[in-house]
C-alpha positions as CSV (number, residue, x, y, z in Angstrom):
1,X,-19.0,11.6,-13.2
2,X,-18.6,11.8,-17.0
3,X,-15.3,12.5,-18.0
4,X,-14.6,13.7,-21.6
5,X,-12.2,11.3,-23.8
6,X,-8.4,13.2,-23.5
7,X,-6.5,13.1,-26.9
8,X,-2.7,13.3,-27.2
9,X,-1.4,15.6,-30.2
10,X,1.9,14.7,-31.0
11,X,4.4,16.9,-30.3
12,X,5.7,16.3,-33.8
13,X,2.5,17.7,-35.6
14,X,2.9,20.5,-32.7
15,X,6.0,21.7,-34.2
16,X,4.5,21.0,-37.8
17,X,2.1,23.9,-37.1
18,X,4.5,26.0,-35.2
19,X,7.3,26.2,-37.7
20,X,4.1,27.1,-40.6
21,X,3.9,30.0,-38.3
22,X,7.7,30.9,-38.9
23,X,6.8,34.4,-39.9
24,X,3.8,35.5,-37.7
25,X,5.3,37.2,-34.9
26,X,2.4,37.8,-32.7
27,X,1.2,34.6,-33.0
28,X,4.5,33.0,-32.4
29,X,4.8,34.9,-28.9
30,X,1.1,33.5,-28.2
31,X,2.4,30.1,-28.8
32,X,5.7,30.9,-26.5
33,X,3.6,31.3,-24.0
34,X,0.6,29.1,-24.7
35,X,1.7,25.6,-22.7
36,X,5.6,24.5,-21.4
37,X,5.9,22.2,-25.2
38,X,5.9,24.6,-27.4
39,X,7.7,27.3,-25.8
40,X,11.5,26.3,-27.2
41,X,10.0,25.8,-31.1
42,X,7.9,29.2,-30.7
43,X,11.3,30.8,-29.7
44,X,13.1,29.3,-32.3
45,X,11.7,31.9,-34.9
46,X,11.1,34.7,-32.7
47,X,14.7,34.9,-32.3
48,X,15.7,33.9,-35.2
49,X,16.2,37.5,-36.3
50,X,17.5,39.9,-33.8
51,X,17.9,43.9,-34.6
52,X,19.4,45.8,-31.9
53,X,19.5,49.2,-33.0
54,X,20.8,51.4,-29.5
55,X,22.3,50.5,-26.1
56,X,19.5,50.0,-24.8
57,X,18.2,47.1,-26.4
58,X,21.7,45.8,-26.7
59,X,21.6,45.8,-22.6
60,X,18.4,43.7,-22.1
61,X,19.3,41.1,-24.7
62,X,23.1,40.4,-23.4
63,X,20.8,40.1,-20.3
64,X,18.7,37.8,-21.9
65,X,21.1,35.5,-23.4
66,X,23.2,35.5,-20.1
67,X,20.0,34.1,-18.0
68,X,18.9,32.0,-20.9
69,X,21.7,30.6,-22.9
70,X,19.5,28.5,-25.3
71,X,18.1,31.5,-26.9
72,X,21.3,32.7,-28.1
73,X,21.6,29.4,-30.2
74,X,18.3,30.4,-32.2
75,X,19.9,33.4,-33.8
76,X,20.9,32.9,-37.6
77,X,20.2,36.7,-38.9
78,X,21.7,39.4,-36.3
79,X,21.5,43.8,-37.4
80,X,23.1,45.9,-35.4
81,X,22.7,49.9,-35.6
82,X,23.3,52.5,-33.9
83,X,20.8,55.5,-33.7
84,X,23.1,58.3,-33.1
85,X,26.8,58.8,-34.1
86,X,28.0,59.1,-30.2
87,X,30.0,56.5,-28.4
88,X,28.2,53.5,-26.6
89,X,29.3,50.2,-24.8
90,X,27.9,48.8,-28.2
91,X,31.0,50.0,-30.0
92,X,33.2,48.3,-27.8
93,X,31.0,45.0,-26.6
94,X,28.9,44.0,-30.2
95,X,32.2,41.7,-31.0
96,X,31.9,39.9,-27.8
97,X,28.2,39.6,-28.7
98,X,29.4,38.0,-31.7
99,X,31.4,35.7,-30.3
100,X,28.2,34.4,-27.9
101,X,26.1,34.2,-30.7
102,X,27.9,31.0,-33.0
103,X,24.9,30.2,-34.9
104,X,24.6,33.9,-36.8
105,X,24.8,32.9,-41.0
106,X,23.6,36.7,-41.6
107,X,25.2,39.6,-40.0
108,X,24.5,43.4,-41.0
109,X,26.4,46.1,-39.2
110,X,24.6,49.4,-39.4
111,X,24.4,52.7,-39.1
112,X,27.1,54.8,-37.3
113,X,28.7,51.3,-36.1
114,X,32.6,51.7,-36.2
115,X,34.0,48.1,-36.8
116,X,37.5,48.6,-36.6
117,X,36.6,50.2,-32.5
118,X,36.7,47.2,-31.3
119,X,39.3,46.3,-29.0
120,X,43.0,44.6,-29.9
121,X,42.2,40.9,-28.9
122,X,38.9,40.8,-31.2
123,X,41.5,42.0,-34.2
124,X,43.1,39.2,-33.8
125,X,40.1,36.8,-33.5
126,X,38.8,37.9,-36.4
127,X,38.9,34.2,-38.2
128,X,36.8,33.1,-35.1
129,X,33.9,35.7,-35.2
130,X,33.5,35.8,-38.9
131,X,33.8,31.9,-39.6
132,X,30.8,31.0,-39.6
133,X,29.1,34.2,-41.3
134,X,27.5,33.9,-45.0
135,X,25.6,36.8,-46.1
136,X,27.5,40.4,-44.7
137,X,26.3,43.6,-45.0
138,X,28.0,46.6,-44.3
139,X,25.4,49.6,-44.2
140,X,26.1,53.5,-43.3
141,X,29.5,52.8,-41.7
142,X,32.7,53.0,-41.3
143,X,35.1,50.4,-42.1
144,X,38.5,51.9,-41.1
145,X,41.2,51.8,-44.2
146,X,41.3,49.6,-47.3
147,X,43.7,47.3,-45.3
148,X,41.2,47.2,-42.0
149,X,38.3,46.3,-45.1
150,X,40.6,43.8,-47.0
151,X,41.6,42.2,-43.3
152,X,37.6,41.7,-42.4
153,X,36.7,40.1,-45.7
154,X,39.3,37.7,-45.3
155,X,38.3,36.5,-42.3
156,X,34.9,35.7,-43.6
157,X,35.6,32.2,-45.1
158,X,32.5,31.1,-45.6
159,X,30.7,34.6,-47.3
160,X,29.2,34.1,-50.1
161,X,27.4,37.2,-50.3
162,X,28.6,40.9,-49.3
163,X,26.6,44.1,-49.9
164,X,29.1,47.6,-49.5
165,X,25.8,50.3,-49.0
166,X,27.8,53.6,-48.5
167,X,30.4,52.3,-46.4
168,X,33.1,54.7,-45.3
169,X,36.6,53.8,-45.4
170,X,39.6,55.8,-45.9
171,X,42.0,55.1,-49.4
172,X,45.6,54.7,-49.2
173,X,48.1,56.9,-51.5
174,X,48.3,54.8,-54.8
175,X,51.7,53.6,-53.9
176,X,50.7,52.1,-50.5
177,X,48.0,50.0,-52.8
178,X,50.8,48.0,-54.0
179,X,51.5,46.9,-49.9
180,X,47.8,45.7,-49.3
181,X,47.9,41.8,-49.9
182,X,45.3,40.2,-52.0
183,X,43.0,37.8,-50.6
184,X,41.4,35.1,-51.6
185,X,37.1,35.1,-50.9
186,X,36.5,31.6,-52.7
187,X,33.0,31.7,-51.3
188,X,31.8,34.8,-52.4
189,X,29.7,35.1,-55.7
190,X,27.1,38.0,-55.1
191,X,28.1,41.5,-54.6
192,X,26.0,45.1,-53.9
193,X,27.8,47.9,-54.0
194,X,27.1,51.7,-53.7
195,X,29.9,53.8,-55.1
196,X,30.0,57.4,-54.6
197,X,32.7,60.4,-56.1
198,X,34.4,60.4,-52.4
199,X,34.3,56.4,-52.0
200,X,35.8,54.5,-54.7
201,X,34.3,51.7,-53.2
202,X,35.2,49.6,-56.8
203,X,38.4,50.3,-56.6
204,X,39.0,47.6,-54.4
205,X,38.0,44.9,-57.0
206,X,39.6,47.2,-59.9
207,X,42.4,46.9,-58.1
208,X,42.1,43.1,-57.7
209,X,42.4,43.4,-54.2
210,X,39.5,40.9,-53.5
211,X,39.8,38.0,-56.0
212,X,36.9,36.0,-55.7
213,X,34.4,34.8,-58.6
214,X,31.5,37.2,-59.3
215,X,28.4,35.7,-60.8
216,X,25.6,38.0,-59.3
217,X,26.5,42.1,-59.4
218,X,24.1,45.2,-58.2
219,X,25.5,48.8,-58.5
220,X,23.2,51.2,-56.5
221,X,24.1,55.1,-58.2
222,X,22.9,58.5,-57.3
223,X,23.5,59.4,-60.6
224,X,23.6,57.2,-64.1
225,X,26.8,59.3,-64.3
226,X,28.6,56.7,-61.7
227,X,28.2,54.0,-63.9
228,X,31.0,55.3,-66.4
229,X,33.3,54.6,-63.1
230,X,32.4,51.3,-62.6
231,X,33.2,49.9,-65.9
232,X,37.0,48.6,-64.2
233,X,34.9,46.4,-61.8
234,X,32.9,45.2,-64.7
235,X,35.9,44.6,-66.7
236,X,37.8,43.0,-63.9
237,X,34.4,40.2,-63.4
238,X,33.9,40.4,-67.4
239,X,35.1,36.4,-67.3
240,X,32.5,35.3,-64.3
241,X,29.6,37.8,-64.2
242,X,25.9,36.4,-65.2
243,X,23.9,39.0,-63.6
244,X,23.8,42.7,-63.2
245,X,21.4,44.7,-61.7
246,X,21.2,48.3,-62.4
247,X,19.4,51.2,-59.8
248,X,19.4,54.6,-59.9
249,X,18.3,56.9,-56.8
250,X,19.0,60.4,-58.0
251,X,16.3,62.4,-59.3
252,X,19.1,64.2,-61.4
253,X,19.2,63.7,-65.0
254,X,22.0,63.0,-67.1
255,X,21.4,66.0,-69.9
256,X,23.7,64.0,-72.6
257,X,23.2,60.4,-73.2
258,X,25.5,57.4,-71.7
259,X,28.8,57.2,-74.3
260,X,31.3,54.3,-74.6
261,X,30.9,50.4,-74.3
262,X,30.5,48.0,-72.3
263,X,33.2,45.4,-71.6
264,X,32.1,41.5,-73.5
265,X,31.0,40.2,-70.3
266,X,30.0,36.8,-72.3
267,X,28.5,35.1,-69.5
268,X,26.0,37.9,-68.4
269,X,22.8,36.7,-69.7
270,X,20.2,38.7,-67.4
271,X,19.8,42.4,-66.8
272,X,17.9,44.3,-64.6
273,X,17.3,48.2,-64.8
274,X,15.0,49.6,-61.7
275,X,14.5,52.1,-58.8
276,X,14.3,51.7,-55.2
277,X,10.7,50.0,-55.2
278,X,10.2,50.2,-51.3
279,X,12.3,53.4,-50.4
280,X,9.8,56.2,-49.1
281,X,12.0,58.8,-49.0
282,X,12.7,58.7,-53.0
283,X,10.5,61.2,-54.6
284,X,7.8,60.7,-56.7
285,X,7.5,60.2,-59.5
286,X,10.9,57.9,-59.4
287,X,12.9,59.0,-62.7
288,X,12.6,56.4,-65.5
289,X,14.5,57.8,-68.3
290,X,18.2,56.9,-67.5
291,X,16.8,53.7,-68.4
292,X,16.7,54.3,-71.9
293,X,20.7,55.2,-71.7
294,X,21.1,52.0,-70.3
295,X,19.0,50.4,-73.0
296,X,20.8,52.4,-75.7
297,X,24.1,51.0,-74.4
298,X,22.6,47.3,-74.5
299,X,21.7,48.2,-78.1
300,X,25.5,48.8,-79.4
301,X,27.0,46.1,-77.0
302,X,29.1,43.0,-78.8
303,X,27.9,40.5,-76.7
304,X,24.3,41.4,-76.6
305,X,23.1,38.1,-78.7
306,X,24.3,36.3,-75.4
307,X,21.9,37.9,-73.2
308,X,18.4,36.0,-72.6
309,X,16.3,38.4,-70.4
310,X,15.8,41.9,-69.6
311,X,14.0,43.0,-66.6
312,X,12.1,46.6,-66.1
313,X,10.9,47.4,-62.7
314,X,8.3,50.1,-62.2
315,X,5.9,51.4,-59.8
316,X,1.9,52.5,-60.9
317,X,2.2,55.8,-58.8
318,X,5.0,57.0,-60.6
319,X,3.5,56.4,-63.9
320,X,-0.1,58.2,-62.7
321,X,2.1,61.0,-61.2
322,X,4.6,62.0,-64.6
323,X,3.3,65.2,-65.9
324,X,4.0,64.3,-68.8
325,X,3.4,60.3,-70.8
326,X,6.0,58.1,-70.2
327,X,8.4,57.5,-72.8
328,X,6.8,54.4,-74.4
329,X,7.7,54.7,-77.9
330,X,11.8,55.2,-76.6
331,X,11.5,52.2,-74.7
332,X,9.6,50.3,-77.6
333,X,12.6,51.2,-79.6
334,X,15.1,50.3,-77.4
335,X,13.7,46.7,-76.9
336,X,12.6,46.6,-80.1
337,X,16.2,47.2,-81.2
338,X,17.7,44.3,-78.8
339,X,14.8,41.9,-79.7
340,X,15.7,42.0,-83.6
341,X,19.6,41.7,-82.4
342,X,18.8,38.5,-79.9
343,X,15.6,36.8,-81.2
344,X,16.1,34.7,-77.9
345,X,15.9,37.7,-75.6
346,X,12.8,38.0,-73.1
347,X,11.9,41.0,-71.9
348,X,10.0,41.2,-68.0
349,X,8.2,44.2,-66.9
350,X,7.3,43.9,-63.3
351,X,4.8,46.7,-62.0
352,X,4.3,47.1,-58.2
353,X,0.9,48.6,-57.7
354,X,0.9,51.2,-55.1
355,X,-2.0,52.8,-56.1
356,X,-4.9,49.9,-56.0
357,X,-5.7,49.8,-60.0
358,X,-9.2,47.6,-59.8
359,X,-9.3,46.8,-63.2
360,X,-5.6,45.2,-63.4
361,X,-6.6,43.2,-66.9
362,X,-7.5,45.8,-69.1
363,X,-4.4,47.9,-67.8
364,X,-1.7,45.3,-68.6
365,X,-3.4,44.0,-71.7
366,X,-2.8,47.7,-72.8
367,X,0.8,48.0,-71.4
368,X,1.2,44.3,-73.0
369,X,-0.2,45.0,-76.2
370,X,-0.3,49.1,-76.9
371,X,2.6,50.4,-75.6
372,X,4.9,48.7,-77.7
373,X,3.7,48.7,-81.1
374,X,6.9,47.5,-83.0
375,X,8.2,45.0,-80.5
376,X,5.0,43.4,-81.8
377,X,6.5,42.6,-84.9
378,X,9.4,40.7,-84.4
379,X,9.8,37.3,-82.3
380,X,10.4,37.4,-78.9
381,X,8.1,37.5,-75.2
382,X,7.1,39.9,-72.9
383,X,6.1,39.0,-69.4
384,X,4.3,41.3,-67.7
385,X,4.1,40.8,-63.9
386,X,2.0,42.8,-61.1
387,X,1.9,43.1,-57.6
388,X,0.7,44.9,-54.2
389,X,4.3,44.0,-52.6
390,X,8.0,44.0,-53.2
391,X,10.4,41.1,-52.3
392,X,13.9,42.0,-52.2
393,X,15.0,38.9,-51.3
394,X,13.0,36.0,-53.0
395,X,15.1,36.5,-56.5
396,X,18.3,38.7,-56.9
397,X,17.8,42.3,-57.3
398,X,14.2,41.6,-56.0
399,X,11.0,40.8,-57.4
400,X,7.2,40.9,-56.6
401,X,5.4,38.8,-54.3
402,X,2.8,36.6,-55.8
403,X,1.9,38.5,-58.6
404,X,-0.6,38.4,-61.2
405,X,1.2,37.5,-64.0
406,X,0.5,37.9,-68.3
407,X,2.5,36.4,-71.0
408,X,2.7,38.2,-74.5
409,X,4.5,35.6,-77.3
410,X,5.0,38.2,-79.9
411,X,5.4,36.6,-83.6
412,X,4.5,38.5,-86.8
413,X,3.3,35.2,-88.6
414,X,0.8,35.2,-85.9
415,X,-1.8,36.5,-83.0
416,X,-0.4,37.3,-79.6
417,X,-2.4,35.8,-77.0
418,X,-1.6,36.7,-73.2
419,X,-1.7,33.8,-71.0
420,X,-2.6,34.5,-67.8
């Protein structure tokens, strides 16, 4: 009886293939189940990332990690959420969680998740839980006090980034503030922050509660009003801060322009103004024109000859949906104004098409060329990037995914030619 030829693949080119499929779910669960060899790489990525969002799902993954205590060493990124405001055995048991889980680099505590209701012994271990933890995010809850918030970031020795998105806490009278030690975060370098009117989230660096060394910066505002209370954290990062990024959320509209200066802010040499590209619930269109306050601000700064790019961010539906054009002339002014300031500067528009354009050429050509009629004249370049999808994590403050990109080299002595 004839008896095909049996070949051996390596298990090394096995896992080769396995780990290209890091970020196909499905397939990954087919491969999981697929033959006994490639069931512990397979579940290496699938649990990688683990979002437990209610009690429920909290329940069958202790389970999980209780009858099979290898899978809790594949974690790296762990979100945990809460879908209503109630009390759950996930207030109380998500530290001990923690605790089980060593290898978790990436922790985000969600919605309606009380971190100071955990119990008096984890309070204590905080050093211990946190160690080990790089990238924090605290998202839609509550925090306790400034102390309770000061305690937690201390604990997190190894953070290097920390993103405050309307966290809750409660401020001391000003003369308890002088009986909250400073800490130390030598780690931490990127910070997101959401500051409201009833949390003065920046106070805490204002204050100089939190001394750590701030290269990266993104300020989320409901209003371009809020930025006016944020200049004491720019002034207290003024020495270390490279790069800001600027949102606005608000459809409200500031009726006078922004007044005042910025602080020097030497090092900061790349700015980026844009909206929340992948938030559904923000109207449309998305407002555009509290960009030009931001530009007009950039304009009168001292230290804008140190700057090297500016970044716009945009979105093709809101353009098609204005009732009105949008304000191209303002914004050729505005850049126009910094470009003759900073011959250096370079200006990046990125477009996230939402609307499938089919001719994209002829409609950045015309955004790269028409729109901006006396940028044209002076030396600088204008990238113009466009996309079907938004990265928030690829590049700080986001950018988009493999996009088709066109280069403008502006020079009145000669032609502009966009590179493709």
């Amino acid at each position: 009886m004839f008896r095909p030829p049996y070949y051996h693949v390596p298990q090394e080119l096995c896992d080769e293939v396995i780990d290209y499929l890091w970020d196909d779910v499905p397939t990954l669960q087919a491969c999981a189940v697929a033959c006994h060899g490639w069931v512990w790489r397979a579940q290496r990525h699938i649990f990688r990332s683990v979002a437990i969002n209610n009690a429920a799902r909290f329940e069958r993954f202790s389970r999980l990690i209780k009858t099979k205590p290898r899978i809790a060493t594949y974690v790296r990124v762990l979100t945990i959420a809460k879908a209503r405001r109630s009390k759950t055995k996930l207030d109380r048991a998500w530290p001990e969680l923690l605790q089980t889980l060593r290898g978790v680099e990436d922790l985000t505590l969600g919605r309606w998740v009380e971190v100071f209701s955990m119990q008096e012994v984890f309070k204590q271990n905080l050093p211990a839980l946190f160690q080990r933890i790089r990238v924090l995010r605290l998202t839609n809850t509550s925090v306790g006090d400034v102390a309770d918030l000061v305690c937690l970031l201390s604990a997190c020795s190894a953070m290097h980034t920390l993103h405050l998105d309307n966290t809750r806490m409660v401020w001391p009278n000003w003369d308890q503030v002088d009986s909250i030690p400073s800490v130390d975060s030598p780690q931490l370098h990127t910070l997101s922050l959401t500051p409201t009117h009833a949390v003065p989230i920046t106070d805490i660096w204002a204050e100089g509660l939190i001394r750590a060394t701030i290269r990266r910066l993104e300020l989320e505002l409901i209003t371009p009003d809020l930025f006016l209370s944020c200049r004491p954290v720019l002034r207290a990062m003024e020495n270390t801060l490279e790069e800001l990024v600027i949102s606005v959320t608000g459809t409200k509209l500031r009726r006078r322009p922004l007044s005042g200066t910025l602080p020097p802010m030497k090092r900061l040499r790349r700015i980026h103004l844009r909206v929340k590209m992948l938030d559904a619930k923000q109207p449309i269109p998305r407002q555009y024109e509290w960009m030009l306050g931001f530009l007009r601000l950039l304009r009168i700064w001292e230290s804008n000859s140190h700057l090297s790019e500016v970044v716009l961010s945009w979105r093709t539906s809101d353009l098609a949906s204005m009732k009105t054009s949008p304000p191209w002339d303002e914004f050729d002014f505005g850049m126009a104004k910094l470009a003759k300031a900073n011959d250096k500067l370079r200006f990046t528009l990125n477009v996230l098409d939402d609307t499938g354009i089919q001719n994209q050429w002829i409609y950045m050509v015309g955004l790269g060329l028409h729109a901006f009629p006396s940028l044209r004249k002076l030396r600088t370049t204008l990238a113009v990037n466009m996309g079907s999808s938004w990265d928030e994590h690829e590049t700080f403050g986001g950018s988009l995914r493999n996009p088709k990109q066109w280069a403008f080299h502006f020079d009145p002595q000669t032609v502009s030619v966009p590179k493709v």
